[in-house]
BASE-396019 format. One line per 3 residues: for each residue x negated, y negated, z of C-alpha. Coordinates in pm, 1 decimal, always signed. Layout:
BASE-396019
X,Y,Z  ...
***
This chain:
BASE-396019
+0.0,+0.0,+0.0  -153.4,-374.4,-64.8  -103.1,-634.7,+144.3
+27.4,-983.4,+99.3  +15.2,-1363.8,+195.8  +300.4,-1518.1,+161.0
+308.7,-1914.0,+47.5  +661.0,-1991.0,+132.3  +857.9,-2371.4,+116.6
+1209.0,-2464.3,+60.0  +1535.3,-2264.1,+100.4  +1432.3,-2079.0,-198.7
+1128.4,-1908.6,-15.3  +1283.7,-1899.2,+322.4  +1559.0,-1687.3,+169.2
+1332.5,-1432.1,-32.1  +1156.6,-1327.4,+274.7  +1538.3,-1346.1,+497.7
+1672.8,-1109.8,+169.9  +1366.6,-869.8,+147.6  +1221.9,-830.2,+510.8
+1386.7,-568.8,+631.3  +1284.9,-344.7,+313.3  +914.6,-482.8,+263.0
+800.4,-579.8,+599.5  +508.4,-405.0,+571.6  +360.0,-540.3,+262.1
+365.7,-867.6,+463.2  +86.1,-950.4,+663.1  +65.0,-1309.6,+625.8
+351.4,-1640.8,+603.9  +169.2,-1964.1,+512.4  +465.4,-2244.9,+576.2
+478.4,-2564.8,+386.8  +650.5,-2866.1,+462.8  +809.4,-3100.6,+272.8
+936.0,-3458.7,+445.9  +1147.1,-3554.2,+168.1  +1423.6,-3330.1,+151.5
+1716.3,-3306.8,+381.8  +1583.3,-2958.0,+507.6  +1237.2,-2817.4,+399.5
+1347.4,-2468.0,+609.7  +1035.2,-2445.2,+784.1  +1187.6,-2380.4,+1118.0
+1421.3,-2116.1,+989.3  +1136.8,-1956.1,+816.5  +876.6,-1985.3,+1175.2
+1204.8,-1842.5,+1336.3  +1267.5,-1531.7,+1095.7  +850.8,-1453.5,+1129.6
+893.7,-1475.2,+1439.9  +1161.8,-1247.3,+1448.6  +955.6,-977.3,+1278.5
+652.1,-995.6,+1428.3  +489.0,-1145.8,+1100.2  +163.7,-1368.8,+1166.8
+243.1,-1701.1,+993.3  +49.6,-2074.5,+997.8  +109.4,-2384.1,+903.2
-20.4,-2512.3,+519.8  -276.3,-2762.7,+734.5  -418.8,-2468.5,+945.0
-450.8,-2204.4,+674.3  -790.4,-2111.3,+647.4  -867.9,-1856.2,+411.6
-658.8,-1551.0,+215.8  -755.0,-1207.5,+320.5  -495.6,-964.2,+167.4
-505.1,-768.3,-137.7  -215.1,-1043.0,-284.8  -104.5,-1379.7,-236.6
+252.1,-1493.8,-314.8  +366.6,-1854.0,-408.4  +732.7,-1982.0,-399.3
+896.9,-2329.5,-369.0  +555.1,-2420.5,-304.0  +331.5,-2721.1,-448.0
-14.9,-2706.2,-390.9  -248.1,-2548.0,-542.6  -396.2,-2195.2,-414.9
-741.3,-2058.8,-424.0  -750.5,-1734.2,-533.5  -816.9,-1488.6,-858.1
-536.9,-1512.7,-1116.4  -489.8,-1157.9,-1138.6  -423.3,-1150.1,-780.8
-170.1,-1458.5,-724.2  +185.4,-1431.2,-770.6  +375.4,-1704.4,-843.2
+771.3,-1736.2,-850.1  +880.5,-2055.1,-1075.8  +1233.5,-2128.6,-1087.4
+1272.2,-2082.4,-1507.4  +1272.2,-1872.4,-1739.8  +926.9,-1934.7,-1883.3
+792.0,-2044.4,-2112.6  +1047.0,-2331.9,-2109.6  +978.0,-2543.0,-1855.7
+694.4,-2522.5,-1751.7  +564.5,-2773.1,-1451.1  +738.2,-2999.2,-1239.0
+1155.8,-2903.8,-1062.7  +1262.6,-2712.2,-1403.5  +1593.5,-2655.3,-1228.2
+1646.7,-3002.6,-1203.5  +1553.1,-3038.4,-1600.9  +1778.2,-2742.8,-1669.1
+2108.5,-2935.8,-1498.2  +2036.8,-3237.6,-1606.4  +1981.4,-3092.3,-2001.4
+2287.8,-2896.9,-1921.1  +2141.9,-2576.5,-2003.2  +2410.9,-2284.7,-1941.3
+2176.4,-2031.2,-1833.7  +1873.5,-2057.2,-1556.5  +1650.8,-1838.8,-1382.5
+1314.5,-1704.0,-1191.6  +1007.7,-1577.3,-1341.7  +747.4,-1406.2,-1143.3
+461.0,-1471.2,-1328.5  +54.2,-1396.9,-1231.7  -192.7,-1700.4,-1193.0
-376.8,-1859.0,-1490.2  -618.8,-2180.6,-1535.1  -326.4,-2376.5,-1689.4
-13.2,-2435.1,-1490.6  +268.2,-2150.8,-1539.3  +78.7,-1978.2,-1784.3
+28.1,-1635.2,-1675.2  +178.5,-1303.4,-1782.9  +513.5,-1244.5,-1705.0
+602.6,-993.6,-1432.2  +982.0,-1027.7,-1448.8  +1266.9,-1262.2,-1460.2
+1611.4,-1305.0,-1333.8  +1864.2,-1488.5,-1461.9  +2206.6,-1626.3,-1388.8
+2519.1,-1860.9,-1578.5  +2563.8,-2203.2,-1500.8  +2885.0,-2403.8,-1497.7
+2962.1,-2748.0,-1466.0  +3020.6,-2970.3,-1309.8  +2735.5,-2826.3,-1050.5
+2526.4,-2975.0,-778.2  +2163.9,-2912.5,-722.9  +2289.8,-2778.6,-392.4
+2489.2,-2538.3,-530.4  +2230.3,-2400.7,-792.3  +1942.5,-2331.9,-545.7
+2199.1,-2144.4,-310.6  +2268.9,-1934.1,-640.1  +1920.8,-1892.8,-759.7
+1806.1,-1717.8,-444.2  +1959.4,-1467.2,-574.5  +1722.6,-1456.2,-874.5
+1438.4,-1501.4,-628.3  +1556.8,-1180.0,-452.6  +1555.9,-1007.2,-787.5
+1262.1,-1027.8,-973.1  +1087.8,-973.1,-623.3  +1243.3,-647.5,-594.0
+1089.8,-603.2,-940.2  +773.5,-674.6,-803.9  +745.1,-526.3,-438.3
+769.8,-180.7,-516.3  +473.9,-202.7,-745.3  +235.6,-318.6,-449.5
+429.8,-72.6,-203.0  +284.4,+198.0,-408.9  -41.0,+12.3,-468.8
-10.9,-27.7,-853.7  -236.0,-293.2,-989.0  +53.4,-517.7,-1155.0
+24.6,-582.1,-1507.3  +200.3,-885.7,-1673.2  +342.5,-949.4,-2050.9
+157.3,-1277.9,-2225.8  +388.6,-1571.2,-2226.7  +468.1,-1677.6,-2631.3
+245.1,-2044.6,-2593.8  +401.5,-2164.4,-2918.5  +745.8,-2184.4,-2750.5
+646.0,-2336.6,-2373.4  +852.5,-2662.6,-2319.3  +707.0,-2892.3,-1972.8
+925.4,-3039.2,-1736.4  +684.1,-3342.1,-1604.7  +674.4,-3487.1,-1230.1
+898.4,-3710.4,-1077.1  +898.1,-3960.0,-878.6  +1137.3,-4265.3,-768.8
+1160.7,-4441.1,-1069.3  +1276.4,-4090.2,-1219.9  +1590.0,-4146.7,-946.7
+1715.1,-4468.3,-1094.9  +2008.0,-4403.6,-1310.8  +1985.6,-4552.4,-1661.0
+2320.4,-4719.0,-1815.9  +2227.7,-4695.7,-2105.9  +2260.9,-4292.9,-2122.6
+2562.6,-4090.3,-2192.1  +2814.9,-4069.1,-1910.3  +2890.2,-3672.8,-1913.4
+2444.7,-3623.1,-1908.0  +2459.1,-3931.9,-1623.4  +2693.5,-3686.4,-1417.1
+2472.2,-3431.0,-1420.1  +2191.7,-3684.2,-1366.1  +2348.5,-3739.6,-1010.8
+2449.7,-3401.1,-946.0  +2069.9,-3280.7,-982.7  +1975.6,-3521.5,-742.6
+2142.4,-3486.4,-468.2  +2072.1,-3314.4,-161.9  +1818.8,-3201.4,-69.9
+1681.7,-3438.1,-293.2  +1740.3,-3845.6,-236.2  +1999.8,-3917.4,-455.6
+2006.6,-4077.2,-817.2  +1970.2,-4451.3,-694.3  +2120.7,-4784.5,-878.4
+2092.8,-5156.1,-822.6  +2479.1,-5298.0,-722.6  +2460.4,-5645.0,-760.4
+2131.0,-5659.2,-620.8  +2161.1,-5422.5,-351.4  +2012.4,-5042.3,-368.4
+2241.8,-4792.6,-351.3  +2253.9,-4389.1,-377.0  +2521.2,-4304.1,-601.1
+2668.2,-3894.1,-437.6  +2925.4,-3854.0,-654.6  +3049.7,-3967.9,-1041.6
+3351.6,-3878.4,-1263.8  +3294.2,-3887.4,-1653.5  +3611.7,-4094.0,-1844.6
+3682.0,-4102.7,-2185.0  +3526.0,-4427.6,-2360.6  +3729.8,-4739.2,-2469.6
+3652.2,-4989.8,-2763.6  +3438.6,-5263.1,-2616.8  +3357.9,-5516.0,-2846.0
+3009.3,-5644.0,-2658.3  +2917.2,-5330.9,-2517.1  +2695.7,-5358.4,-2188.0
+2570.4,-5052.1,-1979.4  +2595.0,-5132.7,-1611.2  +2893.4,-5344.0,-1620.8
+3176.1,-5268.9,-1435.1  +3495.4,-5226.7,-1654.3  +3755.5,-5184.9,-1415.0
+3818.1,-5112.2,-1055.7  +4033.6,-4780.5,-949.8  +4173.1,-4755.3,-627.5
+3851.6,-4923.6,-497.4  +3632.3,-4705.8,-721.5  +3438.3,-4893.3,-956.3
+3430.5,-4723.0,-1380.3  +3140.8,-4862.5,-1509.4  +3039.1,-4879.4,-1884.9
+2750.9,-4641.4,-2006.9  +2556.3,-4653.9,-2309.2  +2816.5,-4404.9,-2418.8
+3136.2,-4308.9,-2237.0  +3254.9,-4483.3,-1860.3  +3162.8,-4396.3,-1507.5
+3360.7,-4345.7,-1207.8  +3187.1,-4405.3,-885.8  +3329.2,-4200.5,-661.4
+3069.6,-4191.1,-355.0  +2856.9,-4508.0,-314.8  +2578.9,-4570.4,+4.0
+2350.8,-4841.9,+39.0  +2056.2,-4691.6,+47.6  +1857.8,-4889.7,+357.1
+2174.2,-4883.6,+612.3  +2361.2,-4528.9,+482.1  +2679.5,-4715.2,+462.4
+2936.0,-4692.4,+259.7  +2994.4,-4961.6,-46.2  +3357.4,-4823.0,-162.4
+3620.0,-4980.8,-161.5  +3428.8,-5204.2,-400.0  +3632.7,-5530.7,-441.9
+3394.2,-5763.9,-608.5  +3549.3,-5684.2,-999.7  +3234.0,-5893.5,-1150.5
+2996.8,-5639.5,-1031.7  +2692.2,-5521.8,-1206.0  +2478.6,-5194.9,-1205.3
+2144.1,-5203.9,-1292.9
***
């Protein structure tokens, strides 16, 4: 049997060792545990506590030393590990090789993409490169939150480790399939000018814009007449002729809830929070209101 470290961050790695423990707890002789101050919830605690639980040595990212297991494992996690390709196993939340890089599950809502997935995939010198060990995959349907997707792609986490696991229960060196290069696609970093909703967009994308943003993430964030706010919630309308068309303009005013004009279609703000004081800005009863 080999032995493992396992690099785990985020609900999606706290819930691949909860769904696998009891079956593999042997293979597991290390948890490294990341944090991650800018989400709602990294689920560091709840991963210490199920360690803990099971007797499984773990250590926090700015303590870990050195890897000293036959494998090392990587999900939700950020940094870079050091340690042969051949021997690092990485779980990336797509179905490679599109998007590679940077949250390709927030790319794949936002592009609207119908289908997503996990690949567990060995190390290489280029990012998300390696052979392919297996994948999972599930259907999408919209409207959906980035809440709602990661809760759903645990699942896929849980599979294509159960692809994997028995192979280093048995002690088989694990052999990958080369990824096709010519058809890779990137999703690129983002930081918080990739928050800021653009008017100028289609509404029905802009939806989904919001809904990949959300918790555990900040929020897509917009300029209200000055003030910056973290739009939660948006309806897509059907457009209307508007003779001098201008994105981030409010239209009309619904029960309070603002419709503003895109760069195709109308917006209806449905949840609205200043960002600095977390209060509410609905009813909005200032008609001459711009978004920006």
């Amino acid at each position: 049997m080999s032995t493992l470290t396992l690099f785990l961050m985020t609900r999606k790695g706290y819930q691949l060792l909860a769904d696998t423990v009891d079956t593999f707890r042997d293979l597991f002789a290390k948890v490294v545990v990341g944090r991650d101050a800018t989400l709602d919830d990294d689920y560091a605690a709840q991963t210490i506590a199920l360690c803990e639980r099971h007797g499984i040595a773990w250590t926090e990212r700015s303590q870990h030393r050195e890897i000293d297991t036959d494998y090392a494992m990587a999900v939700g996690w950020r940094w870079m590990i050091d340690f042969p390709e051949d021997r690092l196993i990485v779980f990336h939340d797509s179905l490679l090789p599109r998007y590679r890089g940077f949250n390709p599950l927030v790319s794949a809502l936002i592009n609207g993409d119908d289908r997503v997935g996990v690949t567990a995939l060995l190390g290489a010198s280029e990012y998300d490169a390696g052979p392919v060990l297996a994948q999972a995959s599930m259907a999408l349907a919209y409207p959906c939150t980035i809440a709602r997707a990661i809760d759903d792609i645990c699942a896929c986490y849980r599979d294509a480790a159960l692809a994997v696991f028995p192979q280093l229960a048995q002690g088989t060196p694990l052999q990958g399939v080369p990824q096709d290069d010519a058809a890779a696609t990137y999703s690129l970093w983002r930081d918080e000018e990739d928050y800021r909703i653009d008017w100028h967009g289609d509404a029905t994308r802009l939806v989904r814009h919001i809904d990949a943003l959300g918790s555990p993430y900040a929020g897509a964030r917009t300029l209200v007449n000055g003030v910056l706010a973290r739009v939660g919630h948006a309806q897509a309308l059907p457009d209307v002729p508007i003779e001098n068309r201008t994105p981030g303009k409010v239209i009309r005013i619904d029960n309070g809830l603002p419709v503003v004009v895109c760069g195709q279609g109308l917006l209806k703000i449905v949840e609205l929070t200043d960002v600095a004081s977390g209060a509410s800005l609905l009813p909005l009863t200032k008609f001459r209101s711009r978004f920006a």
